[in-house]
N, CA, C and O atoms as CSV, one atom per row, in Angstrom:
chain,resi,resn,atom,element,x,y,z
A,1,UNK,N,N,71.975,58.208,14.905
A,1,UNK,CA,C,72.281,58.182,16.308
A,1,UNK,C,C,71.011,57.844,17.078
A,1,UNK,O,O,69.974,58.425,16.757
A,2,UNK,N,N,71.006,57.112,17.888
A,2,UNK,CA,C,70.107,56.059,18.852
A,2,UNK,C,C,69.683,57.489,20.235
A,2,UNK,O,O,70.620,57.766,20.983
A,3,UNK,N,N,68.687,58.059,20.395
A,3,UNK,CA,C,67.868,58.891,21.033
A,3,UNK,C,C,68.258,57.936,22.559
A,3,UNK,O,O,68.523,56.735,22.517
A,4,UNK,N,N,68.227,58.643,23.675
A,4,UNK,CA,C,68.967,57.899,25.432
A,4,UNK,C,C,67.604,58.079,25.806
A,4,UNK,O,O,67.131,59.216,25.825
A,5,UNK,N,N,66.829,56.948,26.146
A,5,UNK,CA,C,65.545,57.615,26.873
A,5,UNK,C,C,65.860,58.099,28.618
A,5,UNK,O,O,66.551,57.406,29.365
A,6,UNK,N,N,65.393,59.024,28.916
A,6,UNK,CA,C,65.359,60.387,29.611
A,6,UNK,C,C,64.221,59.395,30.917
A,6,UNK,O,O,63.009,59.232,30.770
A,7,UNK,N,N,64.964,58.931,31.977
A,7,UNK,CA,C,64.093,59.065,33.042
A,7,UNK,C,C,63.496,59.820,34.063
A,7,UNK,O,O,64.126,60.283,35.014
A,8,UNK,N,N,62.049,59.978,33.843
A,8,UNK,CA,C,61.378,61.315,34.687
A,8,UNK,C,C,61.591,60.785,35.813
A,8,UNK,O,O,61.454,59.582,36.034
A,9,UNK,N,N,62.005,61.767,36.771
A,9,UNK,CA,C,61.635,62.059,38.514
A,9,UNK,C,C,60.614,62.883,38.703
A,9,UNK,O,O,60.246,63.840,38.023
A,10,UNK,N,N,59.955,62.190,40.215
A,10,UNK,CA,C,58.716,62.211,40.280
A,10,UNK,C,C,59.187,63.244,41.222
A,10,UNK,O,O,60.257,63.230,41.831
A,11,UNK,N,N,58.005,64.389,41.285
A,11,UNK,CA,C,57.887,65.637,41.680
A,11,UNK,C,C,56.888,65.191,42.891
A,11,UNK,O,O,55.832,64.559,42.874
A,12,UNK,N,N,57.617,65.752,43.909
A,12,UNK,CA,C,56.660,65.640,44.857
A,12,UNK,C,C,55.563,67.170,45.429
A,12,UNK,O,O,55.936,68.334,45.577
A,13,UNK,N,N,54.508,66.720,45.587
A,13,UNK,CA,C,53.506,67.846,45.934
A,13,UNK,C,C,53.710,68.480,47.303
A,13,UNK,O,O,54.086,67.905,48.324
A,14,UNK,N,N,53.400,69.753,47.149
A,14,UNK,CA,C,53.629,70.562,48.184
A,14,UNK,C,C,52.642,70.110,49.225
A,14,UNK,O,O,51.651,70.406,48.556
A,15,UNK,N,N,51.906,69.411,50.828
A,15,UNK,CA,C,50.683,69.099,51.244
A,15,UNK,C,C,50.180,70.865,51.494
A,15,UNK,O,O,50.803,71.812,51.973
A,16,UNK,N,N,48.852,70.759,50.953
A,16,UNK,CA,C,48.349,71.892,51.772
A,16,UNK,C,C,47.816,71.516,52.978
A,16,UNK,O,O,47.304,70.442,53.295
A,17,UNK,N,N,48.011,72.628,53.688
A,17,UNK,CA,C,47.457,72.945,54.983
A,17,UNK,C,C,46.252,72.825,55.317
A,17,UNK,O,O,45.454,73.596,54.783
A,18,UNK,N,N,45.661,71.642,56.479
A,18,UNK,CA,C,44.293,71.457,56.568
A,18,UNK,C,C,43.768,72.122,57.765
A,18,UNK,O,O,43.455,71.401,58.712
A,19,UNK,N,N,43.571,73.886,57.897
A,19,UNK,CA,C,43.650,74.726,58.706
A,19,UNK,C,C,42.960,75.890,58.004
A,19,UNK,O,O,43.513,76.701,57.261
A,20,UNK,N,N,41.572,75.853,58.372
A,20,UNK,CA,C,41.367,77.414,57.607
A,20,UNK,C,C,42.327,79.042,58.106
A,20,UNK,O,O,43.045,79.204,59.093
A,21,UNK,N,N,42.019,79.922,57.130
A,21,UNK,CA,C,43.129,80.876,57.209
A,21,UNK,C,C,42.274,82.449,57.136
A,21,UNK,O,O,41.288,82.627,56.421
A,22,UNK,N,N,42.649,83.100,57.686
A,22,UNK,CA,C,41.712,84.377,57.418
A,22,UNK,C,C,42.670,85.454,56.692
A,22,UNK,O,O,43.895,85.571,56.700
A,23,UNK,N,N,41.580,86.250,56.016
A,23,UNK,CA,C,42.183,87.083,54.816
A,23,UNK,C,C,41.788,88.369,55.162
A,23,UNK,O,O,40.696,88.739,55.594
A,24,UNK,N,N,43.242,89.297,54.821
A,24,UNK,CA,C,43.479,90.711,55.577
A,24,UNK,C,C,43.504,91.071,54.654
A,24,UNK,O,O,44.368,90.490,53.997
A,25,UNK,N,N,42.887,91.951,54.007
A,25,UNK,CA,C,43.152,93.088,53.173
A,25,UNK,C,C,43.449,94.630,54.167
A,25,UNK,O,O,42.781,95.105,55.086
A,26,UNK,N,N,44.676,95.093,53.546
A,26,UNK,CA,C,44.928,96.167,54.087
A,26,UNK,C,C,44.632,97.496,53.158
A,26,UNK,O,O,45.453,97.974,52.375
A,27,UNK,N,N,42.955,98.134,53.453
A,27,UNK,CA,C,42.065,98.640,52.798
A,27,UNK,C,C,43.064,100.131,52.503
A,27,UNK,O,O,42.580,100.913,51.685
A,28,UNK,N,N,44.359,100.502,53.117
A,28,UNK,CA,C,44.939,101.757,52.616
A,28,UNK,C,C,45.869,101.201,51.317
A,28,UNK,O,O,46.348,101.870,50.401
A,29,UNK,N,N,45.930,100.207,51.480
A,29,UNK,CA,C,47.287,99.851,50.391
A,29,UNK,C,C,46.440,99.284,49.255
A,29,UNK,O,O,47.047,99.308,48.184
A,30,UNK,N,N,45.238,98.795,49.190
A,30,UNK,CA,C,44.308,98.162,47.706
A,30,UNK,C,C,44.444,99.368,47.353
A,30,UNK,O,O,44.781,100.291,48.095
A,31,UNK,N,N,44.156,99.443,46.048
A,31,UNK,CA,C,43.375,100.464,44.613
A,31,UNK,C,C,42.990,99.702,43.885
A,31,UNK,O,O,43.641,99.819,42.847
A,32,UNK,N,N,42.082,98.741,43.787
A,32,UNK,CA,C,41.116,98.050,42.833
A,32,UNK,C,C,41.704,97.867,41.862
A,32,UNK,O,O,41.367,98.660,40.983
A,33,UNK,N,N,42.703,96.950,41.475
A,33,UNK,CA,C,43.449,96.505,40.366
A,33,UNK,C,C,42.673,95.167,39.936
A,33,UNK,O,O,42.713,94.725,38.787
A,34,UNK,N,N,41.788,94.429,41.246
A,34,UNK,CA,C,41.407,92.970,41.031
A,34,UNK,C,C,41.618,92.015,40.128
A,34,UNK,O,O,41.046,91.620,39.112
A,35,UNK,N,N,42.805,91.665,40.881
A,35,UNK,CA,C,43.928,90.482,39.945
A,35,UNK,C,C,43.622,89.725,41.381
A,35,UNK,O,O,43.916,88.562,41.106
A,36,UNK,N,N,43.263,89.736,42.541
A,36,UNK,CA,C,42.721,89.273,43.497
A,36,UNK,C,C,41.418,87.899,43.276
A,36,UNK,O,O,41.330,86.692,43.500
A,37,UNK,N,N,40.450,89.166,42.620
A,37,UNK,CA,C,39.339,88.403,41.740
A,37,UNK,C,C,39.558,87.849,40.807
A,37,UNK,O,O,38.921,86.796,40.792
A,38,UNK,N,N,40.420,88.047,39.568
A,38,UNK,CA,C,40.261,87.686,38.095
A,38,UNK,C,C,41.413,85.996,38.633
A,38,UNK,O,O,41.609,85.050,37.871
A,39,UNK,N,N,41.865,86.085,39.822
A,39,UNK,CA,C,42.505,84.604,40.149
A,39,UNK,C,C,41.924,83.719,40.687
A,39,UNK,O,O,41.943,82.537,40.344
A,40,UNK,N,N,41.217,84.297,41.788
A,40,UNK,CA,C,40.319,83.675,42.358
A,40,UNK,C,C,38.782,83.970,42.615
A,40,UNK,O,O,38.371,83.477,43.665
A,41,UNK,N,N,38.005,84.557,41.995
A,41,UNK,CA,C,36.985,85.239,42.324
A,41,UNK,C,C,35.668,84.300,43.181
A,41,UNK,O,O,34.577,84.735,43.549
A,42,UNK,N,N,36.189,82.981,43.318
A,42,UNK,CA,C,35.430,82.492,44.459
A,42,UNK,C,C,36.060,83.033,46.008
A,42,UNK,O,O,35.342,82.969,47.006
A,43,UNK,N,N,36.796,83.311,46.046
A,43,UNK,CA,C,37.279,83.644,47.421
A,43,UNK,C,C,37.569,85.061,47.110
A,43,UNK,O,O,38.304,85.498,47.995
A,44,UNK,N,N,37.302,85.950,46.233
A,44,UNK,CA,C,37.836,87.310,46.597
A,44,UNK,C,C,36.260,87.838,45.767
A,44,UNK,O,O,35.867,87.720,44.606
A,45,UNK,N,N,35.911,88.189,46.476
A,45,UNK,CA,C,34.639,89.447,45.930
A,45,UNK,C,C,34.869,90.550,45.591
A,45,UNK,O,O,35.991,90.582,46.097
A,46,UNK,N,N,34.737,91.749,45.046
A,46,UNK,CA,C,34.510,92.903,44.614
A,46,UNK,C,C,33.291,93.898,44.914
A,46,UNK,O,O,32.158,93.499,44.643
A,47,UNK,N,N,33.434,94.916,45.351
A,47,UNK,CA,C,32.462,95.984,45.571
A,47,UNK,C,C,32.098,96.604,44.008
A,47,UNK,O,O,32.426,96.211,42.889
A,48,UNK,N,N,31.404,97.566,44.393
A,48,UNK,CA,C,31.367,98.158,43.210
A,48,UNK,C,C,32.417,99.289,42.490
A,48,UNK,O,O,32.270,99.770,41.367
A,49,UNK,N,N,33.440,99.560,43.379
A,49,UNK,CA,C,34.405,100.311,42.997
A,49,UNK,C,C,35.282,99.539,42.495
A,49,UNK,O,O,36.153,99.978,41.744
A,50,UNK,N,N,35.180,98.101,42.871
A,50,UNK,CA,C,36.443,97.292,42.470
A,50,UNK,C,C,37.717,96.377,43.727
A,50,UNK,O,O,38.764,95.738,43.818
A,51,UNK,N,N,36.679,96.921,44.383
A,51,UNK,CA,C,37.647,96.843,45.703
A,51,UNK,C,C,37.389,95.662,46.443
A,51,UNK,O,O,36.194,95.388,46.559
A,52,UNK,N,N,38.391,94.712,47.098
A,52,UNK,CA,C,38.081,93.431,47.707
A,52,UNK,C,C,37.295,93.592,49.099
A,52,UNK,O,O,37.652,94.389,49.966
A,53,UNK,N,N,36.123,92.697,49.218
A,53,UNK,CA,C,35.246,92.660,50.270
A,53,UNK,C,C,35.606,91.629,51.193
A,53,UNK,O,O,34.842,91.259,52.085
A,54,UNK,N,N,37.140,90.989,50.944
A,54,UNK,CA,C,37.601,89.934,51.710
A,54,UNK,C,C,37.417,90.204,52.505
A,54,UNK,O,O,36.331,89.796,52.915
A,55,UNK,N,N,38.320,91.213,53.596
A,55,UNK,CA,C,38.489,91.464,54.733
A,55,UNK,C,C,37.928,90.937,55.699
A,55,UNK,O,O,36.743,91.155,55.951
A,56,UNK,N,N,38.873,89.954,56.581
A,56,UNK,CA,C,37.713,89.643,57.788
A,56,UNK,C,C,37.888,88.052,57.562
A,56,UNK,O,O,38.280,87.332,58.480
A,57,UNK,N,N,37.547,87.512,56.179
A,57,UNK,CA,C,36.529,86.372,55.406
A,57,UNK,C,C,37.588,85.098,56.137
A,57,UNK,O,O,38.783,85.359,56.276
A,58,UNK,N,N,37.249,84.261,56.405
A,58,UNK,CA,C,37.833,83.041,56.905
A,58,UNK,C,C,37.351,82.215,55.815
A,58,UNK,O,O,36.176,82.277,55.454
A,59,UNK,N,N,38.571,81.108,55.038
A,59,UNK,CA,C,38.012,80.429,54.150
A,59,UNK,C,C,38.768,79.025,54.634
A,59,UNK,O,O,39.804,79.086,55.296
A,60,UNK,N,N,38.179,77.787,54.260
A,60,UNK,CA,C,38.652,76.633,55.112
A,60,UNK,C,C,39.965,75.936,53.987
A,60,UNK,O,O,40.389,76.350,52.908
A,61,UNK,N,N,40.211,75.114,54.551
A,61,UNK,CA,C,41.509,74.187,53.347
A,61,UNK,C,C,41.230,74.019,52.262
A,61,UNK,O,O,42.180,74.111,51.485
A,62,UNK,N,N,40.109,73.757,51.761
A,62,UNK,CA,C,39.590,73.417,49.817
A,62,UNK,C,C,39.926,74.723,48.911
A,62,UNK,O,O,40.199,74.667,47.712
A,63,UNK,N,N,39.843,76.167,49.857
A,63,UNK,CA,C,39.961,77.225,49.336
A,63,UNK,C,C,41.532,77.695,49.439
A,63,UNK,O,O,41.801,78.418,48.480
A,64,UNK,N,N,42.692,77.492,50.354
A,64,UNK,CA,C,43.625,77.865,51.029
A,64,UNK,C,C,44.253,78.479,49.563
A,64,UNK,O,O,44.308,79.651,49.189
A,65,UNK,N,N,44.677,77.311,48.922
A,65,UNK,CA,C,45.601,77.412,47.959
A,65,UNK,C,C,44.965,78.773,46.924
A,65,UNK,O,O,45.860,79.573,46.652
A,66,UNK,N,N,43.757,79.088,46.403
A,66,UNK,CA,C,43.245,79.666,45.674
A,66,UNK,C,C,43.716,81.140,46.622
A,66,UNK,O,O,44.470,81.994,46.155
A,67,UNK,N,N,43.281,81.196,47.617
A,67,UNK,CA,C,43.226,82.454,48.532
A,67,UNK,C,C,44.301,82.762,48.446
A,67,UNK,O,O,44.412,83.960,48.182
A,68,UNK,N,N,45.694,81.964,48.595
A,68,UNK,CA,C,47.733,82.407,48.335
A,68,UNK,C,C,47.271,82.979,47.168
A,68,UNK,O,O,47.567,84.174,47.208
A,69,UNK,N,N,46.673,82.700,46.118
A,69,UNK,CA,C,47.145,82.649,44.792
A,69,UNK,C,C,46.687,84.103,44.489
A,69,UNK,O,O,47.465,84.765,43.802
A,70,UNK,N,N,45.622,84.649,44.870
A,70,UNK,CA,C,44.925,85.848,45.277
A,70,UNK,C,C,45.358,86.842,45.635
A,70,UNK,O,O,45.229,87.951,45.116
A,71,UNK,N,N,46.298,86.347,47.195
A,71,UNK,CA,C,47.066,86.966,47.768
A,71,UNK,C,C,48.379,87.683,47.161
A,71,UNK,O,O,48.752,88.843,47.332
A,72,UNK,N,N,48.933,86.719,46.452
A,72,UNK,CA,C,50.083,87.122,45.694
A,72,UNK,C,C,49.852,87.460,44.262
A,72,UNK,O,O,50.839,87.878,43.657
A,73,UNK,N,N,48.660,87.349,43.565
A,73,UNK,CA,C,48.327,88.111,42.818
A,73,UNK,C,C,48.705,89.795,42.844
A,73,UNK,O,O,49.282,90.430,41.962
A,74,UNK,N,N,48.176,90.295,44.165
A,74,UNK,CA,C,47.981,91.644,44.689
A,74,UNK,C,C,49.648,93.022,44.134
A,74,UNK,O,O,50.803,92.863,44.528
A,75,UNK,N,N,49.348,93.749,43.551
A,75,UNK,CA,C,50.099,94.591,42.840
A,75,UNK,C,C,51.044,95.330,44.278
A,75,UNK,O,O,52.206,95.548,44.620
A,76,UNK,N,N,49.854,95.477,44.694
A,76,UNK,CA,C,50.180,96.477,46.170
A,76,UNK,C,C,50.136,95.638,47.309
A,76,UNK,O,O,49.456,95.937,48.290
A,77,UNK,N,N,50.751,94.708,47.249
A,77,UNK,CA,C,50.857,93.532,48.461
A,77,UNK,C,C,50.257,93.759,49.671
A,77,UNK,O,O,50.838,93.638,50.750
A,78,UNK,N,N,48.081,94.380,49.400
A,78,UNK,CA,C,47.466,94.875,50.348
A,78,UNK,C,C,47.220,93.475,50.727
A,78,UNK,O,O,46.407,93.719,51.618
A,79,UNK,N,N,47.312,92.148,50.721
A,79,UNK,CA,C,46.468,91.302,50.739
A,79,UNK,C,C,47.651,90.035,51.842
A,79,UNK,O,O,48.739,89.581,51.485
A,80,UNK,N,N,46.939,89.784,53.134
A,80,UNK,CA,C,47.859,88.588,53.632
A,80,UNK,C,C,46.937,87.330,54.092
A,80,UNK,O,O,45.797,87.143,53.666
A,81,UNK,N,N,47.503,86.626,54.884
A,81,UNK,CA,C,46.639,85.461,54.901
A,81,UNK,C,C,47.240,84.779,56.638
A,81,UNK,O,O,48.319,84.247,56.899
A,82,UNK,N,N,46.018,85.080,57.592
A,82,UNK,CA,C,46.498,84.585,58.744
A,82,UNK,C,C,46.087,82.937,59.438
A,82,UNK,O,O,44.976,82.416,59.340
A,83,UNK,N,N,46.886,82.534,59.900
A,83,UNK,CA,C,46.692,81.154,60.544
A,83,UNK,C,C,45.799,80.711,61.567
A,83,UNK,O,O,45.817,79.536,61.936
């Protein structure tokens, strides 16, 4: 039996956003799980307890996507991302 070759469709990319974004950690809801860091640890720092030093941090479009990824890493959904 003769194999049907299978035509791929092309997937289109999500555009990211060319808008830096600032990053909230909501310091009652972390407990230093840093899956924050171990995703992105250019955009998410660590103290010495373990705990994200984001807070505050404005990171521009090259970083956006890494910073979601960070964000939703988060166990305890302490972590958001404002416009």
């Amino acid at each position: 039996m003769k194999a049907t070759p299978v035509k791929a469709t092309p997937v289109k990319a999500t555009p990211v956003k060319a808008t830096p974004v600032k990053i909230v950690v909501d310091s009652a809801r972390c407990t230093g799980h840093g899956r924050c860091h171990a995703i992105a640890a250019a955009v998410y720092q660590l103290d010495e307890d373990g705990f994200s030093t984001a807070d505050g941090q404005t990171v521009g479009p090259e970083q956006r996507e890494d910073a979601q990824r960070g964000a939703n890493a988060c166990p305890e959904a302490a972590i958001s991302l404002e416009e």
